[in-house]
N, C-alpha and C positions, 0 to 999 in steps of 0.2 A: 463523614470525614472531610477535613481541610483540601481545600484544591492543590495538586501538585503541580510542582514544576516539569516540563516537558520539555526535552527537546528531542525534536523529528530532523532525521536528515536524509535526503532527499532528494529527488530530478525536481529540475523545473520547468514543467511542458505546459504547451498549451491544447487543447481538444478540439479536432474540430470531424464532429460525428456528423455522418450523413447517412442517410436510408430512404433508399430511394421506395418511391409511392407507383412507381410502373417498372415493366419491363424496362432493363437494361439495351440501350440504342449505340451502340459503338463508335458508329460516326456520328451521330447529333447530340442533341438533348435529351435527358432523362429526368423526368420529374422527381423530386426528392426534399426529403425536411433536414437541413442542413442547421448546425448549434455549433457556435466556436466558443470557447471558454477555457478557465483554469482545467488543467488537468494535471496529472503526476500523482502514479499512488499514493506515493507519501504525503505530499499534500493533503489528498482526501481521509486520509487517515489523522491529518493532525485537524482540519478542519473537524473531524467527528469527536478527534479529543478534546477541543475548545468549546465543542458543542455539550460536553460534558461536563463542561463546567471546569475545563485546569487551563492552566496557565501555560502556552505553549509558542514555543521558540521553533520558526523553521530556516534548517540552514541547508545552506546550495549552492549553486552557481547560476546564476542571470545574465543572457546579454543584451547587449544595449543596442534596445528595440524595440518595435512595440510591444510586441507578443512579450519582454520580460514585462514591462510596463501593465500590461493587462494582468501579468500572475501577480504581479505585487497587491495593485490593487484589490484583487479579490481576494486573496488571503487578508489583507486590513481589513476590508467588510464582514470578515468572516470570522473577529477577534484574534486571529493569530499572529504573531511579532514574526516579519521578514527578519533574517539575519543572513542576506545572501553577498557572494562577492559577485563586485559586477565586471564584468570580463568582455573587450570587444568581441562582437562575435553573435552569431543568432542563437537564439534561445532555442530549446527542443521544441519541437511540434508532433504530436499523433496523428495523422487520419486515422480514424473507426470506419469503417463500413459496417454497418448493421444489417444483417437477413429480416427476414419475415418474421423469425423465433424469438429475436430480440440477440442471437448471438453474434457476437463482432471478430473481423478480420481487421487487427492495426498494423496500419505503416509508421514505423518510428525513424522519425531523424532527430537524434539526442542532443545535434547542438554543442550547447560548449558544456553539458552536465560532463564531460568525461575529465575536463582541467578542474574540478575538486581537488583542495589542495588540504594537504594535513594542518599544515599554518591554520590555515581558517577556517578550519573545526575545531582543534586543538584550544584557539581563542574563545570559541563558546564554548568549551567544556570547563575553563578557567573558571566559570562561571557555578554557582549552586545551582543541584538540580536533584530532582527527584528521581528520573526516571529518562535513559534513551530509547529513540525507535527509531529503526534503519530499516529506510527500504530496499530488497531487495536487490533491485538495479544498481544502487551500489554497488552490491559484493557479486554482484553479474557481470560489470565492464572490468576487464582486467588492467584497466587507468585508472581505476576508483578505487579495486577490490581492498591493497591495503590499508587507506584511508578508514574505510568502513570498519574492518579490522580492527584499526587501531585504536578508533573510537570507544568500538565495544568494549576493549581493554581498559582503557582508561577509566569509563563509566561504571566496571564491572569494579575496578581496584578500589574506585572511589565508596563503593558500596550501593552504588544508584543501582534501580532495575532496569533492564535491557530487555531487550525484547526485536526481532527479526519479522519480517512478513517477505516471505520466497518471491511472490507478486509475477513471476513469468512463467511460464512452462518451456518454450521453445528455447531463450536463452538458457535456461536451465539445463535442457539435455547439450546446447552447445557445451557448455563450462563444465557438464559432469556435476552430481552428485557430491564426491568428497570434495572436491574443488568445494563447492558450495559450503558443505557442511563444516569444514573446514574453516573456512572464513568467517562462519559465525559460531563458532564453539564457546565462546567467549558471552553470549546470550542465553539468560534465563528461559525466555519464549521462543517459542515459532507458531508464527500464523503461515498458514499454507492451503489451496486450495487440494480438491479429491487429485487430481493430473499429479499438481506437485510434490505430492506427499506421497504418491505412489514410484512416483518417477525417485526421488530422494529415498525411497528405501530397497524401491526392486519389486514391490512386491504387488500381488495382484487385489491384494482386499481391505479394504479402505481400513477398517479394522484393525487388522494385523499393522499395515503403514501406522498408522496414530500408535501403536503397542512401541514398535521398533525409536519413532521419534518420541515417544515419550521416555524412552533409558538415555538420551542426549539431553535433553532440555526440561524444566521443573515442568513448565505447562506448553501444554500445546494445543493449538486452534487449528480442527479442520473444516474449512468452509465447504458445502456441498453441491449448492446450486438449487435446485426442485427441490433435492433430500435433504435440504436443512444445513445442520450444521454440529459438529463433534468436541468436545475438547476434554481433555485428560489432567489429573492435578493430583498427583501424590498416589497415581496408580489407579482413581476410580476415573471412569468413563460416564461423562454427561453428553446425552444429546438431544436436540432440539429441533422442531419441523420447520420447514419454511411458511412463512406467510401467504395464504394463497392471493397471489395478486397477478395480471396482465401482466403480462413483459414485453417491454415496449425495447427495451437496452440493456442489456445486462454490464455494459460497462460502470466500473467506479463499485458498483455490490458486494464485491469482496473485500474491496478496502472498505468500504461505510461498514460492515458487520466486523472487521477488524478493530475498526478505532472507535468503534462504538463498544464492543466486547471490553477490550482495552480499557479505555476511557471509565467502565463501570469496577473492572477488580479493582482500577486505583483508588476508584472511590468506596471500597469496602464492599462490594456487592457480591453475592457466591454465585458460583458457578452458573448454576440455573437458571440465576436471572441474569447475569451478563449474557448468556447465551439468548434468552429471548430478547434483549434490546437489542442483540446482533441483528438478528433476522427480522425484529421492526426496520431495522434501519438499512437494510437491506432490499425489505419490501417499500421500502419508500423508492429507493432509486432504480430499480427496476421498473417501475411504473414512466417515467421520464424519458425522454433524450438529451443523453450526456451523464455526466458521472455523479452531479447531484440532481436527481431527477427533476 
C-alpha cells in the first residue's frame, strides 16, 4: 500500500538515562553510563512510523533552548516533519534511572508541553491526513486533556483513523480510568501496556482487560514486556512472544512496538505480522541505553 499521511501529537522531551555501573555513594561519586537525547513517547512512535515508511507530521510545544533545539533536530534525522509551536520557556526533560533489570524510575519536568494550544493543532489538522495519533500525556495533563479531545474529534469527523497509546501508569491512576477513557472515546485504537490496561478496566487478568477494552475501541494493542504482546480486532485475539534479547533499558519498548505495530496495519499488514514487527522492534531497543537503543 501507498504511504500514509500521519500526524502524531505529542510532549517534546528530551532523555537523559543513566544507570549507574556501581553501588550507589550518596555523598560522592557513583560510576554510571549516562545518554541524553530526543525522547517523548510520541515522538518514538512517530519516529517508528516514518521508519515505516509514512509520511509523518509531529506536532507540540518546544522551548526555546537547547534541549528544544536538539528534539528538532533529531526528529529531521529521523524523517519526521516538526510542526511544533515555539513558546518561551524550557522544553520537557526526563531523568530515567535504570536498575540492573533494565527497568526504569522517571523524573519528569514537562516544560512548557502543558501550553498546547487547540489553535495550533486545529491548523494542522486543516491540513489532509490519513491518520491521527495522540499520545497519552496529552489526555493525562488536565491543560492538554481537551486539546487532545478535540483533536480526536475532528480527525474521527474527518474520516481519518485515530488511534490513543495510554503511555503512563502512575498518571493514569492520578486522572482515573473514565477520566481517561473518556477523553479518548473519540479513537478507533488503544495501545496500552499489561499495568495500564488492567488499571483502565479494574480487572485482574490481562485477558479479560484486552476483552473489556476491546467493546470501546475497533482494535486494541496490549504490550507485555517478557510475555510479548496481545492485540484484539473484530473480536479475535492475536498474540505474540517477546524476542529473547538482554535488557539493557526498557525505556522507549513500548512505544517502538506501538508505532512499529501501527506503522504496519497502515501499510496493509494483518495482525500477526504487525504483532511480530512489534516485538522486532521492541527487542531492538531494549538491548540499548535510551529509547532508541
Amino acid at each position: 500500500m501507498s504511504p500514509k499521511r500521519i500526524i502524531v501529537l505529542g510532549d517534546v522531551m528530551l532523555d537523559v538515562v543513566v544507570r549507574p555501573t556501581g553501588p550507589l555513594a550518596p555523598t560522592s561519586d557513583t560510576p554510571a553510563s549516562v545518554r541524553i537525547g530526543r525522547g517523548g513517547a510520541g515522538a518514538n512512535v512517530a519516529v517508528a512510523l516514518a521508519e515505516g515508511g509514512h509520511d509523518v507530521t509531529y506536532v507540540g510545544v518546544v522551548g526555546d533552548d537547547v534541549a528544544g533545539g536538539q528534539f528538532v533536530d533529531d526528529l529531521l534525522r529521523a524523517g519526521v516533519t516538526p510542526r511544533l509551536e515555539l513558546v518561551e520557556g524550557p522544553t520537557g526533560i526526563v531523568v530515567a534511572l535504570i536498575d540492573h533489570d533494565g527497568q526504569r524510575a522517571m523524573m519528569v519536568d514537562r516544560g512548557v508541553n502543558g501550553r498546547l494550544t487547540l489553535d495550533g493543532v486545529l491548523s494542522a489538522l486543516d491540513e489532509s491526513f490519513d491518520h491521527l495519533h495522540v499520545s497519552g500525556y496529552t489526555l493525562l495533563d488536565k491543560r492538554t486533556r481537551a486539546v487532545g479531545t478535540a483533536a480526536l474529534q475532528v480527525a474521527s469527523a474527518k474520516g481519518a483513523g485515530t488511534s490513543v497509546d495510554v503511555c503512563s501508569v502512575a498518571p493514569l491512576a492520578q486522572v482515573t480510568a473514565p477520566v481517561f477513557l473518556d477523553a479518548s472515546n473519540a479513537s478507533a485504537m488503544l495501545c496500552a501496556n499489561e499495568e495500564e490496561a488492567l488499571l483502565l478496566t479494574g480487572s485482574n487478568d490481562v485477558s479479560d482487560a484486552a476483552r473489556v477494552l476491546a467493546s470501546l475501541f475497533d482494535e486494541v494493542l496490549i504490550t507485555r514486556g517478557r510475555d510479548g504482546a496481545l492485540a484484539i480486532v473484530g473480536g479475535e485475539t492475536w498474540r505474540e512472544p517477546s524476542r529473547g534479547a538482554q535488557v539493557l533499558d526498557t525505556t522507549g519498548a513500548g512505544d517502538a512496538a506501538s508505532g512499529a505495530y501501527l506503522a504496519a496495519r497502515l501499510n496493509g499488514s494483518s495482525v500477526r505480522a504487525s504483532l511480530a514487527l512489534a516485538m522486532q522492534a521492541a527487542g531492538l531497543v531494549v538491548r540499548g541505553l535510551g529509547s532508541r537503543g
